[in-house]
N, C-alpha and C positions, 0 to 999 in steps of 0.2 A: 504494500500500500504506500504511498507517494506522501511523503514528509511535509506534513503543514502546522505550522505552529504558530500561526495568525488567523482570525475567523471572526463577520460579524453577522449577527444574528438577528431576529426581532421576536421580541415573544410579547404575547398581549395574553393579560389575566381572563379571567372567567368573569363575565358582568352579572351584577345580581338583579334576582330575578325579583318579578314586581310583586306587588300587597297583590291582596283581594280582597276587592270589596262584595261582603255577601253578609246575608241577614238569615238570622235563624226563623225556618218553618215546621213548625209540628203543631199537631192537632191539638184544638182546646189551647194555643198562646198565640193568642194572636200579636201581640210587639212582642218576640223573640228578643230581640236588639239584634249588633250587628255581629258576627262572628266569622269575618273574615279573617287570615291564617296570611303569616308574614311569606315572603319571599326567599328563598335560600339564598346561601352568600354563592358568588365563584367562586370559582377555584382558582389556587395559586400557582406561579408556576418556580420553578427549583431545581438549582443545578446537583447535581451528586455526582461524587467523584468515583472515579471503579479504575483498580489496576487491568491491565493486561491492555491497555488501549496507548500506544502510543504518538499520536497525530489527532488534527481536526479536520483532518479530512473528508469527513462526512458531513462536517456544517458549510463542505462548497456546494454538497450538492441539496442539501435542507437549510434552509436559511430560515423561514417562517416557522413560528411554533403558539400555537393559541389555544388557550386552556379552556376546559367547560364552563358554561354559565350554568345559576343556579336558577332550578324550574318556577315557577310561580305560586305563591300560597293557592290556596281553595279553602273553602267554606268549613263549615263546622269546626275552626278554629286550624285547621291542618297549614302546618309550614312546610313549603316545596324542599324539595331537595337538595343540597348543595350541591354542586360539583368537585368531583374529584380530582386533587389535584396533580397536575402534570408535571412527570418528574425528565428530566434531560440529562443523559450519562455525558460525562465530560472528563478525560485522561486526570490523572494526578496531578498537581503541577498548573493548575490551570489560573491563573489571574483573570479577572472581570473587572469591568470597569463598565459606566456609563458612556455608551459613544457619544451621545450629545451634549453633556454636561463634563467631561474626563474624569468624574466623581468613580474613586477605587469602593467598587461592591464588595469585595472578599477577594482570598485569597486559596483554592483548595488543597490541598498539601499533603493530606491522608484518604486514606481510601476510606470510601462511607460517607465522608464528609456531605453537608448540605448547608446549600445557600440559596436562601430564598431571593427571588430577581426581581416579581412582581406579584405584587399582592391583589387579590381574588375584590371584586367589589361586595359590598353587602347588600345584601338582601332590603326590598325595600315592605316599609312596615305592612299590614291589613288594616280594615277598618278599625275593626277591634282594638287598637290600639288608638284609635284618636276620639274612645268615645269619651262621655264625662257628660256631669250632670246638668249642664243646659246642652251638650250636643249628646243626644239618645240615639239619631242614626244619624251617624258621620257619613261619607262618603266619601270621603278625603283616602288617598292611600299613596305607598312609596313606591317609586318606579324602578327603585334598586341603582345602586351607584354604579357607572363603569367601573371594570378592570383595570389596573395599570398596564401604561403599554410603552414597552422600551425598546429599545437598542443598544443591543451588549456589545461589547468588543473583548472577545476570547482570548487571550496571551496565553501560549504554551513555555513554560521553564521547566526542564529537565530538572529531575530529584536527579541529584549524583554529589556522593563525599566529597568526589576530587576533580579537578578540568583538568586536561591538559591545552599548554596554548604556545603559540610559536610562528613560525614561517610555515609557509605549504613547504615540504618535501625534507621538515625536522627530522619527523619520524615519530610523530603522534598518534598516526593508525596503526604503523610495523608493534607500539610499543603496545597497545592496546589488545592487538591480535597476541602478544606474545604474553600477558598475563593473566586474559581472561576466553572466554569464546568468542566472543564478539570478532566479526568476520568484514572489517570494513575494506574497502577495497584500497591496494597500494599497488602504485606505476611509478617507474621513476618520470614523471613530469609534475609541475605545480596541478594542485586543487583536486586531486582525485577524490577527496572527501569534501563531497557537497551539500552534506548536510550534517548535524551533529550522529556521533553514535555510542551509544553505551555498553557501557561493559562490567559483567561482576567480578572480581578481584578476589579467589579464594587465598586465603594466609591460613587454613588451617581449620579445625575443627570448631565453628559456629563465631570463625572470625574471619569477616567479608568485609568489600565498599564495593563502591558504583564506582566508576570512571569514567567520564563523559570526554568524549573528542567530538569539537567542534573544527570546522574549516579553518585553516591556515587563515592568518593578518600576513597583511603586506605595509608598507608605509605609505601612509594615503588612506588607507579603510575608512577612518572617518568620514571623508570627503567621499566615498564611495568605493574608492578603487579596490580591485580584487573583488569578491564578493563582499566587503563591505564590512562595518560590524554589527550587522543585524543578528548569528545568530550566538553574539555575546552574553545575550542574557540567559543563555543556556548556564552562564560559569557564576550566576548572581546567588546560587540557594550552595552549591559548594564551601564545604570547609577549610581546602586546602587546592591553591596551583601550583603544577608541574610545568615552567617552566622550561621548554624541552631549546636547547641549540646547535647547530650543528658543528660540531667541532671542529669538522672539512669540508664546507663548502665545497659544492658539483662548481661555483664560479670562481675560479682564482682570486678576483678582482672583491667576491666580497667580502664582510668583514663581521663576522659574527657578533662582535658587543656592539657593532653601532646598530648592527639590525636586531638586536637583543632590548636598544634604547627604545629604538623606533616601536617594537610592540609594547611597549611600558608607556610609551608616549600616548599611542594609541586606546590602548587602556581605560587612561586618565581622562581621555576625550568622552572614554563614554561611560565612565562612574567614578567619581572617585571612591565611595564604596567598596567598589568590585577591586580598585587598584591599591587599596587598604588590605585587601585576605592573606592571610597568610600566604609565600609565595617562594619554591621551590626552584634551586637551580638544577636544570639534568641537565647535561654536554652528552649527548649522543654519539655512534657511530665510533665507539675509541678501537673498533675491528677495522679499523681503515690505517691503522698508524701503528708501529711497534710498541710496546707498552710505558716505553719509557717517555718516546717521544708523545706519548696522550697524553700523562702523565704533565708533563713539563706545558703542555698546549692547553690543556685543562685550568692549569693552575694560572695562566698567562691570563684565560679570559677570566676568572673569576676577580685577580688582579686588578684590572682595567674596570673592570662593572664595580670593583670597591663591596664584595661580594662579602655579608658575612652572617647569611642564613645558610640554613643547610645547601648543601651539594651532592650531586653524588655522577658519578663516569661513569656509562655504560653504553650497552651496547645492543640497542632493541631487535637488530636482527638475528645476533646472536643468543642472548639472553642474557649474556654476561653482565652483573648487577642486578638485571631487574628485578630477583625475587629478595635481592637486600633491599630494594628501594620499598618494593611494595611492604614489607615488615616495618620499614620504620614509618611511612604513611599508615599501616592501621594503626602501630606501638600512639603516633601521635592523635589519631583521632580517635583511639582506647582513652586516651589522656584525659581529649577535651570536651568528651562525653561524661567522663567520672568529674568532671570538673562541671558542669553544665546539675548533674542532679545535686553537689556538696547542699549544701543547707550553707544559707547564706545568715549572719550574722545580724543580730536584734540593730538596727538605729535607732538612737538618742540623740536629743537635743534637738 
């Protein structure tokens, strides 16, 4: 299925359904009074989140969604029915927003999860309801309120612990394919990974992450060039980036920390948030160079970048490293999960 992680929708509530007006008849009373029966509400309508779904690409081809109205009172005091309301499966991950106002609706995050988008009208009153004792037959009743009717705007952000991010042709897919299953495609030319892709990271017995690889930055993405950094907000719900670069350059000419600057640059252009997260150095490809001389070429660039978070040399097509990298990626986000439930200390003052 075809990777879509933008979608806008329009859902209209359920309208409530109107009074009735009606008066009671039975034998031997003749002023019954009135005993008409209010109108049910609509129904609502509601996002729910469900695993196993990942794209919006079925809201290109369902764009409208319009929930039941509620039936109309009747006589002998009887309230119509509400409508039931309309529920809309939507991937994990999903942001909503108001498209005509930019007002953030929620955010879904967990499977299960529910958020209502537009609320159902009510029902409008029966007679019965507006008698009193100088009006004995009213005939006054509610026509029930419209439904709310919006238009959403769907944002898709990938749940993943860690991104990786870099240049097209780092070695972000080769590293991805080499520690989890995920099967994204590598060529030796720019951009072969055109869309984001994930991957689970086993380190051992009920200790896992996600690993999201998004499309290479180039310098310019901002401003459009390359693909751009639209699908950066894929690395926004991540704990930790991997930083991939490549140690030897396929171009003589270019130069790994300025293009190491350049996607930090770029970064910054589009969160500083995002350019805030914790943030990995990996030097790729040290299977291209004897050991010493990676070794010495490693340390060169780390030097120059004024580098003094973690690092680590490896070698994605080989493997060499990567299953120490991935160890101290979960050892750290084992870390800052036991640190995330501590019980946080009483404030005073």
């Amino acid at each position: 299925m075809k990777f879509v992680d933008e979608a806008i929708v329009r859902v209209q509530a359920g309208h409530g359904g109107r009074g009735c007006v009606s008066f009671r008849r039975e034998k031997f009373v003749p002023f019954g009074g009135p005993d008409g029966g209010d109108g049910g509400h609509g129904a609502a309508v509601w996002l729910r989140a469900a695993d196993g779904i990942n794209t919006l690409a079925d809201f290109r081809i369902e764009r409208t969604f319009k929930a039941a109205a509620g039936q109309p009172g009747s006589g002998n005091g009887c309230t119509g029915r509400s409508g039931e309301d309309l529920y809309i499966t939507v991937p994990v991950g999903t942001a909503v927003r108001d498209a005509d106002t930019s007002e953030e609706l929620g955010d879904l995050t967990l499977a299960g999860q529910l958020l209502k988008v537009a609320e159902g009208g009510k029902g409008g009153y029966g007679n019965t309801r507006f008698k009193s004792s100088t009006n004995r037959a009213p005939r006054q009743f509610g026509s029930g309120l419209p439904g709310e009717r919006r238009t959403l705007a769907l944002e898709l952000k990938l749940i993943a612990d860690v991104g990786l991010l870099g240049l097209p042709n780092a070695g972000k897919s080769t590293l991805i394919r080499a520690l989890s299953a995920a099967r994204p495609k590598v060529a030796d030319y720019p951009f072969t990974t055109l869309y984001p892709n994930l991957g689970v990271v086993d380190c051992g017995e009920h200790r896992s992450f996600v690993m999201a690889d998004i499309p290479g930055l180039i310098e310019g993405a901002a401003e459009g060039a390359g693909l751009g950094i639209r699908f950066l907000k894929h690395l926004q719900r991540t704990r930790v980036l991997l930083h991939l670069v490549d140690l030897l350059p396929p171009d003589p000419e270019a130069d790994p920390v300025r293009d190491a600057r350049a996607i930090v640059a770029e970064l910054r252009k589009f969160s500083r948030a995002l350019a805030a997260k914790p943030r990995w150095l990996v030097i790729n490809k040290r299977d291209l160079l004897p050991d010493e001389e990676a070794e010495r070429r490693a340390a060169e660039i780390a030097r120059r970048l004024r580098w003094r978070g973690p690092r680590f040399l490896i070698s994605a097509a080989t493997g060499r490293g990567t299953r120490e990298l991935a160890q101290a990626v979960m050892s750290a986000l084992e870390e800052a999960a036991a640190a995330d439930r501590a019980p946080r200390g009483r404030e005073f003052g």
